[in-house]
Structures are given as structure tokens and as C-alpha cells.
PLY file of the C-alpha trace (Angstrom):
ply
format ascii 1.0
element vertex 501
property float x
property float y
property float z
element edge 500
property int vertex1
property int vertex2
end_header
22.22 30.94 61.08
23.05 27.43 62.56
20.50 24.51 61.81
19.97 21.69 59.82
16.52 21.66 58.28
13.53 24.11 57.66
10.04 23.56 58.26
7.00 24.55 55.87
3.69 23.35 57.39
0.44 23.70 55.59
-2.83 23.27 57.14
-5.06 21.54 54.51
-8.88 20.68 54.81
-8.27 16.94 55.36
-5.14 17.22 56.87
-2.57 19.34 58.15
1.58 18.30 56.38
4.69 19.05 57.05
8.09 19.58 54.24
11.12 19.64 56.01
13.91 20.43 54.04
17.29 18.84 54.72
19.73 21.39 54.36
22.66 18.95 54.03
21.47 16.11 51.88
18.84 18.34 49.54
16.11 16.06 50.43
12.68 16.48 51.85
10.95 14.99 54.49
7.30 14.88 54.70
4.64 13.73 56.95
1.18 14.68 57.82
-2.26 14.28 60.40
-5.85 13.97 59.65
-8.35 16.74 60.13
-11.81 16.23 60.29
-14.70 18.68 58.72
-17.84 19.20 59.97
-21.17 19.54 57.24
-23.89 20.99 59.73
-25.99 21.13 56.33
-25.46 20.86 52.34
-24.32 25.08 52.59
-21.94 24.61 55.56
-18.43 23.57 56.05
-17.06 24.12 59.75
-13.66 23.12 61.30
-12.67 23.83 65.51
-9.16 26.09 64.92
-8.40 24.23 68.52
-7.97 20.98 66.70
-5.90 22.52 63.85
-3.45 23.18 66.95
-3.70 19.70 68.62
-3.20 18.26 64.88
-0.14 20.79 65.02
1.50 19.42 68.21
0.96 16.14 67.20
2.46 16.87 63.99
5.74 17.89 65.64
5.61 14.79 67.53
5.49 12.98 64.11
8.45 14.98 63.31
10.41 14.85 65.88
10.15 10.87 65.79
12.05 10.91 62.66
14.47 13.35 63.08
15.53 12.27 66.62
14.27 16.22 67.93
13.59 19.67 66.43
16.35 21.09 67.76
17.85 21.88 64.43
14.90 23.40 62.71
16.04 26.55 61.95
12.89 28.24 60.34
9.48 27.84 60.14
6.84 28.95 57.18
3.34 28.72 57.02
0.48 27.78 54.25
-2.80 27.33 54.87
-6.14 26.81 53.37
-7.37 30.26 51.81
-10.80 31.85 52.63
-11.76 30.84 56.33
-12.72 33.00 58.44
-11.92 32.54 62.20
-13.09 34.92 65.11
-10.44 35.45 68.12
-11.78 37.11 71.05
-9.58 39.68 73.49
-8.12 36.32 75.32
-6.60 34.75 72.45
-9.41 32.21 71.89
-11.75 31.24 69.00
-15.48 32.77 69.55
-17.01 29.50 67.08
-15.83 27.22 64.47
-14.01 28.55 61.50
-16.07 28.97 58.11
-13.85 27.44 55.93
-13.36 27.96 52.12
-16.08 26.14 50.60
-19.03 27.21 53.53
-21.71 28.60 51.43
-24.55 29.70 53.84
-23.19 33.23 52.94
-24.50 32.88 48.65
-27.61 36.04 49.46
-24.95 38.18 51.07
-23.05 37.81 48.44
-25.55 38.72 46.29
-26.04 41.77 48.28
-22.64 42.71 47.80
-22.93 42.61 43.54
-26.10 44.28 43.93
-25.01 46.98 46.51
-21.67 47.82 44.52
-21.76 46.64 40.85
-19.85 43.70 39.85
-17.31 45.92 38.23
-16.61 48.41 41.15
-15.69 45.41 43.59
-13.53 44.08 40.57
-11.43 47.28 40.32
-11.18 47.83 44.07
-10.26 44.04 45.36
-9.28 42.58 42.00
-11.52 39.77 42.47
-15.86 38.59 41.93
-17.24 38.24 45.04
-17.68 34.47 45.94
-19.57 33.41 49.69
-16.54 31.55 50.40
-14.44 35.14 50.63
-14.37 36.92 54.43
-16.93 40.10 53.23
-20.04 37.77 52.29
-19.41 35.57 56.11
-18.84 38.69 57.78
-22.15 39.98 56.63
-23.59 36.58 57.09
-22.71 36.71 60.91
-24.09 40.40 61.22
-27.60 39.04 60.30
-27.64 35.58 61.99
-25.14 35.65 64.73
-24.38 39.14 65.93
-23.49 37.64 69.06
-20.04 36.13 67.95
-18.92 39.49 65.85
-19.81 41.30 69.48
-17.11 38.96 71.14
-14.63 39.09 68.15
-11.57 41.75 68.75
-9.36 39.85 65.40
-10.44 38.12 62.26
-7.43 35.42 60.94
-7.18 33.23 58.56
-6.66 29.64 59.22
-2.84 29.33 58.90
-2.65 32.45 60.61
-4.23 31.02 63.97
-1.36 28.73 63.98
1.08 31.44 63.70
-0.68 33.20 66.89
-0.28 30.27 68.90
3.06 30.00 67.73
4.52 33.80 68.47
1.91 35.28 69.51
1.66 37.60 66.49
-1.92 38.39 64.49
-0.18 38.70 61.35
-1.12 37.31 57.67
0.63 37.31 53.93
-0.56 39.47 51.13
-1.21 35.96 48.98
-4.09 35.03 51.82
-5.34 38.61 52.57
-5.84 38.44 49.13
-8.75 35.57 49.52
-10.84 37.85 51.64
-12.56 40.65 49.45
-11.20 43.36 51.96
-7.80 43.83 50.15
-6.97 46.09 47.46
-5.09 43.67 46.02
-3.19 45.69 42.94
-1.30 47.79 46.01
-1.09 44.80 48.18
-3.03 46.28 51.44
-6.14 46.47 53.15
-8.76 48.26 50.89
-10.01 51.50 53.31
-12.50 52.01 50.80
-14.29 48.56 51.44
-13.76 48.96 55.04
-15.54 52.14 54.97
-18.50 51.07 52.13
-19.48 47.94 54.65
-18.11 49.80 57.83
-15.55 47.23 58.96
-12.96 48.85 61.63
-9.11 47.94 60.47
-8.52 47.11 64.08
-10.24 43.93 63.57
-7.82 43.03 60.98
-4.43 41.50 61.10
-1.16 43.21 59.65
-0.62 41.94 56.55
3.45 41.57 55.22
4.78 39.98 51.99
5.10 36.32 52.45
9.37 36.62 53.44
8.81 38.90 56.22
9.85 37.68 59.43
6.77 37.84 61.44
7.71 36.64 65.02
9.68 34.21 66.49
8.63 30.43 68.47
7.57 31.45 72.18
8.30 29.57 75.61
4.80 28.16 75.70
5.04 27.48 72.26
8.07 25.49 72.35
7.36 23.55 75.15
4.42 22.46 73.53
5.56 21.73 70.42
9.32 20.83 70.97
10.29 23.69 68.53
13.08 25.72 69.21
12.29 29.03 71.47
13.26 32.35 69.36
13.76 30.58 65.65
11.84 32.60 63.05
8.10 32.18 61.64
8.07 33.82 58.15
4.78 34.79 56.78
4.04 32.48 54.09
1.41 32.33 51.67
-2.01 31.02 51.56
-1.68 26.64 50.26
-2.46 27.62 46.53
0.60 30.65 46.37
3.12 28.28 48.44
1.75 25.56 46.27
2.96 27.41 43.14
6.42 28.17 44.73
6.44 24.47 45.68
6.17 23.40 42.20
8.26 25.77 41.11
5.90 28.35 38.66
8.37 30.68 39.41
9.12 30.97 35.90
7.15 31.69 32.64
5.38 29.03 30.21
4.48 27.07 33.82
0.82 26.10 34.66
0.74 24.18 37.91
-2.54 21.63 38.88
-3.57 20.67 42.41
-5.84 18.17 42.22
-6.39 17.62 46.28
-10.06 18.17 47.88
-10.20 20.73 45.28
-8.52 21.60 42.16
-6.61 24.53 41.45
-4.92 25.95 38.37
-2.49 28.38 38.91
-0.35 30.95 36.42
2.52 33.64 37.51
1.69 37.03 36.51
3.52 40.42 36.29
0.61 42.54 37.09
-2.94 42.29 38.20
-5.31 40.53 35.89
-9.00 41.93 36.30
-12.32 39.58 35.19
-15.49 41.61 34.78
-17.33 38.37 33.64
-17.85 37.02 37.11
-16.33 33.19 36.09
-15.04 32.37 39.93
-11.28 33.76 39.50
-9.03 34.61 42.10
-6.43 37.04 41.14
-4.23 37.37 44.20
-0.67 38.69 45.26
1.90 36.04 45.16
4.28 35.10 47.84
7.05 36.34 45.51
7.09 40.07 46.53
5.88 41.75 43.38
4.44 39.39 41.89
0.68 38.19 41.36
-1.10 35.02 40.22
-4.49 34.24 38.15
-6.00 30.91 39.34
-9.39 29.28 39.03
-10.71 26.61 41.25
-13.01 23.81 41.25
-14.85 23.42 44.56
-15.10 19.44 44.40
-12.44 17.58 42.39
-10.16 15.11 43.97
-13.23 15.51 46.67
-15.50 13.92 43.72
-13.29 10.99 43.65
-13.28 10.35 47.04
-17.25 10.62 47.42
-17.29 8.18 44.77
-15.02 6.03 46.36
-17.41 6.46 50.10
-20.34 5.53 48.07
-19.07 2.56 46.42
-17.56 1.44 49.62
-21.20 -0.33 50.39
-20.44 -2.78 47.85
-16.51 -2.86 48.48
-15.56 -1.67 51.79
-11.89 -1.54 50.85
-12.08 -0.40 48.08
-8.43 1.38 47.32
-8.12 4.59 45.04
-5.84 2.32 42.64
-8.58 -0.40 42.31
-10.61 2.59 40.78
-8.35 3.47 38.45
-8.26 -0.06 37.29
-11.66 0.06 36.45
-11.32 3.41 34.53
-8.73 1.81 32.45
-10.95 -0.80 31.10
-13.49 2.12 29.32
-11.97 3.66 26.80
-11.95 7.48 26.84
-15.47 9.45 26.73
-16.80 6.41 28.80
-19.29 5.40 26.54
-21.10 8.60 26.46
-21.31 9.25 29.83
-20.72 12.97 31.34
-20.09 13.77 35.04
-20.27 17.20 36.40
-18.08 17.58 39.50
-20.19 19.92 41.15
-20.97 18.38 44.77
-20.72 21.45 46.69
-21.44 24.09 44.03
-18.89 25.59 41.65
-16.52 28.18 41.78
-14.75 28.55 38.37
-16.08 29.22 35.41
-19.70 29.30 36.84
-19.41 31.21 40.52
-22.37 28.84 41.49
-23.01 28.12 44.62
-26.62 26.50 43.70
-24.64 24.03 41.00
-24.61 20.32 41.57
-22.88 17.25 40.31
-24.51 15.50 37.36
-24.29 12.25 35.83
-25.65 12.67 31.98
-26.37 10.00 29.55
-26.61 6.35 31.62
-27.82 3.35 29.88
-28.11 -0.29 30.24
-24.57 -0.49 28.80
-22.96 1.57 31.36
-21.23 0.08 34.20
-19.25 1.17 37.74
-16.31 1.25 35.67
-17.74 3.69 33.35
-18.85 5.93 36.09
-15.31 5.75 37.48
-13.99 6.92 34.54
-16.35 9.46 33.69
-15.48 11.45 37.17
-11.99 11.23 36.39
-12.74 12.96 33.10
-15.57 15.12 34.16
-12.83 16.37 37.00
-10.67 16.80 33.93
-13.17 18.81 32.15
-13.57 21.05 35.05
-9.42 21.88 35.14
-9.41 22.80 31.17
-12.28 25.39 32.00
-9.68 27.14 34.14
-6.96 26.77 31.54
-9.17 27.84 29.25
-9.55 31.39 30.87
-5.93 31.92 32.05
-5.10 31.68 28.12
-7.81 34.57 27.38
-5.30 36.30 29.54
-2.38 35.29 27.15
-1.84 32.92 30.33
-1.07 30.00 28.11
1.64 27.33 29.45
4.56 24.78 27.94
3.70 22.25 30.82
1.06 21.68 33.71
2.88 20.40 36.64
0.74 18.39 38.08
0.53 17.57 42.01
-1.47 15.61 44.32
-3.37 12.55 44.28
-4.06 12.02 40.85
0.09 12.64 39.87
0.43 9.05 40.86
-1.36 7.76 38.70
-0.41 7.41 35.17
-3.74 7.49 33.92
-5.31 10.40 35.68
-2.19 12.50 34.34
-3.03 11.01 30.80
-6.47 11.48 30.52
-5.22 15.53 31.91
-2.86 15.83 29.13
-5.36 14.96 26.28
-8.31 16.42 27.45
-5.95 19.66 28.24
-3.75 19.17 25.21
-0.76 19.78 27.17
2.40 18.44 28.51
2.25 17.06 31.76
4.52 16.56 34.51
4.87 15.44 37.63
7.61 16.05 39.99
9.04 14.69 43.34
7.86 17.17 45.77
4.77 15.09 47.53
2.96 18.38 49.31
3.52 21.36 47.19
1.88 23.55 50.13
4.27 22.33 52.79
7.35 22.26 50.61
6.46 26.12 49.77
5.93 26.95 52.96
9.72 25.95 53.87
11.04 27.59 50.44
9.29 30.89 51.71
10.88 30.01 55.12
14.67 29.26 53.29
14.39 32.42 50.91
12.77 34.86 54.14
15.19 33.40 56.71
18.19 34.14 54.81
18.83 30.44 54.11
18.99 31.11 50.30
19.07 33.79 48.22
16.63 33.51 45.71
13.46 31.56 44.94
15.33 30.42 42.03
18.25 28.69 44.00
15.60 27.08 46.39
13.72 25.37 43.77
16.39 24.26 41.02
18.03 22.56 44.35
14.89 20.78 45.84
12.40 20.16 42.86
13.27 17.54 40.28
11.13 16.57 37.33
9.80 13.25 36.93
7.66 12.03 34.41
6.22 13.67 31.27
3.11 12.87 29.55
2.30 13.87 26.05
-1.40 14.75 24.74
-2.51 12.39 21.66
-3.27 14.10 18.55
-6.34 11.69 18.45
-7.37 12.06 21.61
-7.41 15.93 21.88
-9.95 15.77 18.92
-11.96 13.14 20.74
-12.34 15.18 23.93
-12.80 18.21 22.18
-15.70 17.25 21.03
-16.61 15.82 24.14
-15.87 19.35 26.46
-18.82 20.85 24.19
-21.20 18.74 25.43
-19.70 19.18 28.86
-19.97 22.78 29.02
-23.31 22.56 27.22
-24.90 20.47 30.45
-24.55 23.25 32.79
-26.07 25.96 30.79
-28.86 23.49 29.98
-29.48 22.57 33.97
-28.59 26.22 35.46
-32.16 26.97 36.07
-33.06 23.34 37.55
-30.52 23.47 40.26
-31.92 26.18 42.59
-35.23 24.10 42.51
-33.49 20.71 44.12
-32.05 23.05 46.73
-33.22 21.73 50.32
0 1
1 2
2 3
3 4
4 5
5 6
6 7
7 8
8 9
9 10
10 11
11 12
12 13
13 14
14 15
15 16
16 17
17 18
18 19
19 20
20 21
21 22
22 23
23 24
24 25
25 26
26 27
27 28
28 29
29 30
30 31
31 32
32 33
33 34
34 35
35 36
36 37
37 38
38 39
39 40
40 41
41 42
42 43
43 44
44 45
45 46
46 47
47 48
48 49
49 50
50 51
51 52
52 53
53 54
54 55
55 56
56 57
57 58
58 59
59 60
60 61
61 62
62 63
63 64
64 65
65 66
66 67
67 68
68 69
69 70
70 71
71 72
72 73
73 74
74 75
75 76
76 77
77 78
78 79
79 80
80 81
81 82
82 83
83 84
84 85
85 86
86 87
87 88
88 89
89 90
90 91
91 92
92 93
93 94
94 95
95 96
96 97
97 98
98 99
99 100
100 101
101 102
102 103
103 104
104 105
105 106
106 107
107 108
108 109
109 110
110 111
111 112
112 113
113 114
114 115
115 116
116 117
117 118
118 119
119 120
120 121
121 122
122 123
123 124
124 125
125 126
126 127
127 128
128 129
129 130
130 131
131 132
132 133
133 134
134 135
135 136
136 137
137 138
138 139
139 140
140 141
141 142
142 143
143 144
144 145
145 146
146 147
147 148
148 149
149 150
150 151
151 152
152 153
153 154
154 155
155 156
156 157
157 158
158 159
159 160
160 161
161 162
162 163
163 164
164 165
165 166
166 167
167 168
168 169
169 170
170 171
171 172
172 173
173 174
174 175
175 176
176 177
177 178
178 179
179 180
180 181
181 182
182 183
183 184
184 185
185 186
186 187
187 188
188 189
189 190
190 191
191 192
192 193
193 194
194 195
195 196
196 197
197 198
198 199
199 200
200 201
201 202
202 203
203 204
204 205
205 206
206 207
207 208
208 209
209 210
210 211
211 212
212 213
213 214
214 215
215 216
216 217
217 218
218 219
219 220
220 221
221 222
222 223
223 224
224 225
225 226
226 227
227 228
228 229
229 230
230 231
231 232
232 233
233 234
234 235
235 236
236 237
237 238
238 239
239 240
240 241
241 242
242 243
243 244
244 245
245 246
246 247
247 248
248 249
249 250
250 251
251 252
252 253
253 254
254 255
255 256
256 257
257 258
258 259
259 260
260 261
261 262
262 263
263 264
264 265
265 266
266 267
267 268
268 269
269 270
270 271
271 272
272 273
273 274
274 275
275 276
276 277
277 278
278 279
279 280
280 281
281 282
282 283
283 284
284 285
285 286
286 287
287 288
288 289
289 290
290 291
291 292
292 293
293 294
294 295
295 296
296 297
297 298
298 299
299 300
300 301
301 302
302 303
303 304
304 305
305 306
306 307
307 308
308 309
309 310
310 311
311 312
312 313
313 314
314 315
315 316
316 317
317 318
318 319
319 320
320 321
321 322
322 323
323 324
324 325
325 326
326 327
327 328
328 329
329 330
330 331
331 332
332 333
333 334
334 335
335 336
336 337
337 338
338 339
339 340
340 341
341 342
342 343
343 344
344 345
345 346
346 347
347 348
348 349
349 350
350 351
351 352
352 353
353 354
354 355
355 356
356 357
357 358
358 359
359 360
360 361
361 362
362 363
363 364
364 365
365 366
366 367
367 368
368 369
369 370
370 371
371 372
372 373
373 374
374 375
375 376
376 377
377 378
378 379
379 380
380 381
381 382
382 383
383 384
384 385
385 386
386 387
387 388
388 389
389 390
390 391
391 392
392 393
393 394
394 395
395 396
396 397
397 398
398 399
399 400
400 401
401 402
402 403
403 404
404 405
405 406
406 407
407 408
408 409
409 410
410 411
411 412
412 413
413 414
414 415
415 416
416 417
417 418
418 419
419 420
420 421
421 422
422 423
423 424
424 425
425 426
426 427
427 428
428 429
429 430
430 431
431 432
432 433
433 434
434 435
435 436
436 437
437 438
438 439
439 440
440 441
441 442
442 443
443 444
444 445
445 446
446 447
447 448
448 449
449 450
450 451
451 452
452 453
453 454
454 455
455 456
456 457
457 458
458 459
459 460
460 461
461 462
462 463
463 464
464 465
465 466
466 467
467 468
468 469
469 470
470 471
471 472
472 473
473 474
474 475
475 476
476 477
477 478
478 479
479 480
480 481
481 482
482 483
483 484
484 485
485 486
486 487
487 488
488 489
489 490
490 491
491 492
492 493
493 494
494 495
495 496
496 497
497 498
498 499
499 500
């Protein structure tokens, strides 16, 4: 296959990136466009699919600036934000905004769905709790209060998956996204006819779903002129952002945790077989885009998103006030911040709680605490919130050498400290900038025929860069803190539905 480069694009909440590996000198190049969300309340979390197209095009554009054209792009691979649901219609077009994956308008039907089933049934046919961000929950949502748009819906994709229509035409997805929609029987990676049946959703609404290196169209006319992408190279299915992310980072191998700390945070572990939770703690145990494989991850709903409310809020005082002027601050508190607790729970909580009524906290302000101190004490509350999910991946015998770190917070030296202690773990951070993106175009290389393993892909593109050791010290220290931590929640559980408005 001739060509110089492959391209992995993931479309993210705030943006959508690109990874384009360079076939010849083993580099990547990366670049990216904004997307905008839209809040219609403190439930809801809306994007326009049409815009995740224009951000697309313009995207290539971006691209093609840099690398003189496209013309050698040889591959394409998708990733995408997990969990949105978007409605198509018989002409190819979206019926309303996509309900992305931390809309919560659907926490009742999910409810229903517990209550209707039993926690453990849906656990043993889907492999996962249900959570309202998951398609079942919206789907039954938009039965009660729009019945209108399912009426004019012929396909249900998921966000990446809309750009792969435009692109070939195809309504295809991966097994790692299918995964995210409480419709799959995830253990025998394919649509569960049982749930279908139980909540009478027709298959034919559904798109095929293929392990993440099937081949699953190739770049249209239209497309390409449009996007400047070659007509007829390959679009390989991919993985929803948090599998590619893993493949990206390279957990491709045992003893590997990997953290995303981007809008949300993820933490992610490679498993051989299906992991079941029966304790309802927010997990997602979904098919990886290594064909059989699986992965156990949990997720916090607001982390790097904390930071950058904080940052917004703050900006009153400061208007440019920069990320690494934050930090700063942080550094002159030392660690516990003075007794001050934050609970990163802006938008309700996914793992270990599966709370959609949960809200962020600060606990314990006096006179004596400062903006610093609240600076720091969201970079350690968001810290708290990734050891929960560590936590439970080692119940599963889960447990990790080193937590590859990625995203924001991997540039700073303190955030990946303050990880490592209050984790007590190694952690590392490595050169690939968008783990999503960069998976994406591994998926692409290993699907395409580019390379012949996941293995080769990775040991040639991802190098290690720094290491940061926990302190003895300070893994007591936050110990002790954590307790109170996770004591906070239980103690405000019932209070939160009541603030609800």
C-alpha cells in the first residue's frame, strides 16, 4: 500500500484532534479544532453532529497546511467520545442534537431500567450498571418526552460513527463503543437480542458493529472533495476515545494503568476476559479495540473539567489567568491544603458513586484559606477521585507497575506528583500529546496492513518520558486524607437531591 502517513482522528467534547503518523521519520503530527457544547440546563449536555463535520473539514484543512496535501494519507481510523446518542433519519441527516456522554436528563429512566430488570440481570447480559449517560436510559428518555424524533429516526450512531457516515457512507461502529450503549452483550461482542426484545428495540435501527481493525468502507467522491482526502483509501473501525486512548498509550501489555485526565478522567486496565460489578460503582467493562481483548475502566464525570471551571470562575478577578499560573499557586500550599477537601462532582459522578444527583463540594474553609489553597485542593480532590477507580480495578487483581499518565495535567510536574503520592504509584508520562488520535491511527496502521502487530506500532511511536516516584511520607499523609474524602460523600448523599433545581 503506497503512502506516507496515517491518520487517527478523535472527536473529543471540546475539540475534535488529529495524530498523523509519519511513516518515514516515526514521528507524529498533531493538531486539533474547538467544539463547542451546549448546557440547555444543569441535566443536559447537547452538541449539533453537523458541526462535528464542519470541525472535521476544517481539520483537514489544518492538516493539509502542514503537510503540503493529503494525498499521501494512506489510512484513516476513528475515536470518538463514548455514549452519545445521535438520531439519523432515512436522508442521511441528524433528527436533533446529539446527547452526549455526560447528558443526564435520562437519571428516572435509568432507574426504571434497575427496577424493571434487577441490577444483576443487566450486569450479566451487557456486562455493565446502567448509567443515564448509556444509549438504553436516552432512548427511553425520548420515548416519553420526544416521540416525535424516535418516529423520524431510521439509525442510531455514535458520535465518531457520524463522521465515518459522512466519510463512506457506511453506518458502522466498533465493539469498544457499542460497548458504551447498554444494548450489547458485551462478553460475545454483539448486539444483545435479549435487551432488544425486553425494551422492544428493532436491530434495524442499529449499526453493524466490527472489531476495531475491520475495514469498514473506503473515502467517497463527495467526501474527498470536501475534505481533500484521498477517494477509495480505507476507514478502519476504531474504538471509542477511552479504548484508542489505551492503545495510544500503549496498555497493550500487563502491569499498565493508563490516566486521562481531559474534560473527564478515565482509568483504564487491559483484561483477558470480562470483569462483572454487581455493586453498581459506575464501571464500564467494555471490549477493547484489540480483538479479544476487554478493558475495566472507571470514570470521573468532571476532572480536568473541574480545573477549568475553576479557572472560568477565577477569571473575574484575572481574566488571563493561564493554567500554569494555577499551578503556581498550588505549589505554594503544601499537600492536604490546609485541610481543605474538594469534591469534583460538577455534573454528578460516575465512578465509584453512579450519581447523577452528586455535586462538587468544598469542605473545611477558614479564615486561613486562600485561592491558592482552593487551587490546590481541586488538583487533589481530582486526584482523590482517580485513586477511587484504581482502587476498584485492584479488587479485580487489576493492580499496575505504572500509570501512564496523559493529558493536561502530564505537563505539569506537579499535577503528576501530587497523582503519584496520593495513588502511590509510578508515574509516567510519555510523548504522544492525544492518546485518542494517536490510537485511532495505530488501529488504522495495524487494520490497514501497515504493521503487523499492536506491539510493533507502539514500541516504534511511543517513547517514555518522565517518571515520578510516590513519597513514602506523602502516601501516609494522603492516606489519611482519602478517608476523609470518601467519608464527605456518604455524609452529603442524602443532601444533594434536595439542592437539585
Amino acid at each position: 500500500m503506497s503512502g506516507r502517513y496515517i491518520l487517527g482522528v478523535d472527536l473529543g467534547t471540546s475539540s475534535i484532534k488529529a495524530s498523523v503518523l509519519d511513516l518515514e521519520t516515526r514521528s507524529i503530527i498533531n493538531d486539533s479544532v474547538p467544539l463547542e457544547v451546549s448546557c440547555p440546563d444543569s441535566f443536559s449536555a447537547e452538541q449539533n453532529p453537523q458541526d462535528w463535520w464542519q470541525g472535521f473539514v476544517d481539520l483537514m484543512h489544518k492538516l493539509a497546511y502542514k503537510l503540503g496535501n493529503l494525498k499521501e494519507i494512506q489510512a484513516v481510523g476513528l475515536s470518538g467520545q463514548m455514549l452519545g446518542l445521535v438520531l439519523m433519519d432515512k436522508g442521511g441527516n441528524p433528527v436533533r442534537p446529539c446527547l452526549i456522554w455526560c447528558d443526564q436528563r435520562s437519571h428516572r429512566e435509568n432507574e426504571e431500567i434497575k427496577s424493571k430488570l434487577g441490577l444483576e440481570k443487566v450486569v450479566r447480559l451487557t456486562a455493565n450498571t446502567p448509567l443515564p449517560g448509556y444509549w438504553l436510559p436516552k432512548i427511553l428518555w425520548l420515548r416519553k418526552h420526544e416521540p416525535e424524533s424516535l418516529k423520524h429516526t431510521s439509525k442510531f450512531l455514535l458520535p465518531k460513527d457520524f463522521l465515518r457516515f459522512k466519510l463512506t457512507g457506511a453506518y458502522a461502529t466498533d465493539v469498544s463503543d457499542a460497548s458504551g450503549t447498554l444494548l450489547f452483550d458485551v462478553q460475545n461482542r454483539c448486539w444483545s437480542k435479549e435487551i432488544l426484545s425486553i425494551f422492544s428495540i428493532d436491530e434495524s435501527l442499529l449499526p453493524q458493529a466490527v472489531e476495531s481493525t475491520t475495514i469498514t468502507g473506503q473515502i467517497t467522491q463527495k467526501a474527498a472533495l470536501e475534505t481533500g482526502l484521498p477517494e477509495g483509501i480505507p476507514v478502519v473501525g476504531g474504538g471509542g476515545d477511552q479504548s484508542s486512548g489505551g492503545i495510544g498509550l500503549g496498555v497493550i501489555r500487563d502491569g499498565i494503568i493508563s490516566c486521562v485526565l481531559g474534560t473527564s478522567g478515565v482509568v483504564m486496565a487491559k483484561t483477558d476476559d470480562v470483569k462483572l460489578d454487581f455493586e453498581n460503582r459506575g464501571l464500564h467493562s467494555f471490549c477493547y479495540s484489540i480483538p479479544g481483548k476487554w478493558f475495566l475502566m472507571g470514570c470521573t464525570l468532571a476532572a480536568g473539567g473541574s480545573y477549568r471551571w475553576l479557572r472560568e470562575a477565577l477569571s473575574i478577578i484575572k481574566p488571563d489567568l493561564s493554567f500554569s499560573e494555577m499551578n503556581k499557586l498550588a505549589e505554594s500550599v503544601p499537600a492536604g491544603s490546609e485541610g481543605l477537601l474538594f469534591l469534583p462532582y460538577l455534573i454528578g459522578e460516575r465512578t465509584p458513586h453512579s450519581d447523577p444527583m452528586a455535586r462538587g463540594v468544598f469542605v473545611g474553609l477558614s479564615y486561613r484559606h486562600t485561592t491558592a489553597h482552593i487551587v490546590r485542593s481541586v488538583i487533589e480532590g481530582v486526584a482523590f477521585s482517580q485513586k477511587d477507580s484504581v482502587e476498584i480495578l485492584k479488587s479485580f487483581s487489576l493492580t499496575g507497575e505504572t500509570l501512564v499518565l496523559s493529558g493536561g495535567a502530564a505537563r505539569s510536574p506537579l499535577w503528576c506528583q501530587i497523582l503519584a503520592d496520593v495513588i502511590g504509584i509510578t508515574t509516567q508520562t510519555t510523548n504522544i500529546e492525544d492518546p485518542a488520535s494517536s490510537g485511532a491511527a495505530f488501529i488504522a496502521g495495524v487494520g490497514s496492513g501497515a504493521f503487523g502487530s499492536f506491539e510493533e506500532v507502539c514500541d516504534l511511536f511511543i517513547k517514555r518520558l518522565q517518571s515520578f516516584e510516590p513519597s513514602l511520607e506523602m502516601v501516609e499523609g494522603y492516606g489519611e486524607r482519602y478517608f476523609v474524602y470518601k467519608r464527605v460523600y456518604h455524609s452529603l448523599k442524602e443532601v444533594f437531591p434536595l439542592l437539585q433545581i
